[in-house]
N, C-alpha and C positions, 0 to 999 in steps of 0.2 A: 629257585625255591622262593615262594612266599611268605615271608614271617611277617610279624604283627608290626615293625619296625618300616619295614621296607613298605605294606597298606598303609600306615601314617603319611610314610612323607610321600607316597601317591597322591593320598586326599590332600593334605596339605598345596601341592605343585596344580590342584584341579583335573588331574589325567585320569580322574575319576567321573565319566561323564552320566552313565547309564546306573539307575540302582533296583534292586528286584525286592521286592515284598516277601519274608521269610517267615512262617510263625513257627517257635521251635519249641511250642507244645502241643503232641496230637491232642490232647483234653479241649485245647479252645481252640480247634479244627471246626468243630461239631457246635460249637455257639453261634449263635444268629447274630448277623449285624442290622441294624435297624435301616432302613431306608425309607425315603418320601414316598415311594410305591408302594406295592402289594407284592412285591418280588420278595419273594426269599434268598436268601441271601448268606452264608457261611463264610468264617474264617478262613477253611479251608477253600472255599471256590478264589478266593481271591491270593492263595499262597501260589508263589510263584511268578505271581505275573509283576511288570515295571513297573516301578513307582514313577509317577508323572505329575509336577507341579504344573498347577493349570496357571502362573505366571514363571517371569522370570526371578524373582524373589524366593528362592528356597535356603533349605540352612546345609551350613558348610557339611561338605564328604567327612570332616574331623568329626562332626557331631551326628551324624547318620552313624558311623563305625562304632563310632565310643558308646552307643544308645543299643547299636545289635550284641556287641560282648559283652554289655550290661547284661541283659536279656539273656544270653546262653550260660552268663555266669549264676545269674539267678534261678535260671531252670535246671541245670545243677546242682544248687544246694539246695532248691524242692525236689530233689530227683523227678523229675518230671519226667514221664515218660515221651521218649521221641528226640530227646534235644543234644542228642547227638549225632541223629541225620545230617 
């Protein structure tokens, strides 16, 4: 079983290697991200797919997790629709 204790001291030890892009409100699914192109571009086209630092300099697996329950916690007390997917 996975508890929120046991994804801590994951992140913490680094065996956290790979991390995915989640947005956990369908409302800003449907918002446009701006780009240097003419592409369009949604919240939702890019839900789902890995997050990729273009160096080796990225911030700790502790601060990625602690940032995504932030996020589900807050979509919650907005009830936001979706954020319990």
């Amino acid at each position: 079983m996975i508890t929120a204790t046991n994804l801590w001291k994951k992140a913490d030890r680094g065996s956290i290697e790979r991390w995915k892009i989640r947005i956990v409100d369908d409302d800003t699914k449907i918002k446009r991200i701006p780009t240097m192109d003419s592409r369009v571009l949604t919240f939702g086209d890019i839900d789902g797919t890995e997050l990729v630092f273009q160096t080796s300099h990225c911030p700790k697996a502790r601060y990625l997790y602690f940032r995504y329950v932030v996020a589900l916690l807050r979509a919650r007390r907005h009830k936001r629709k979706g954020w319990l997917q």
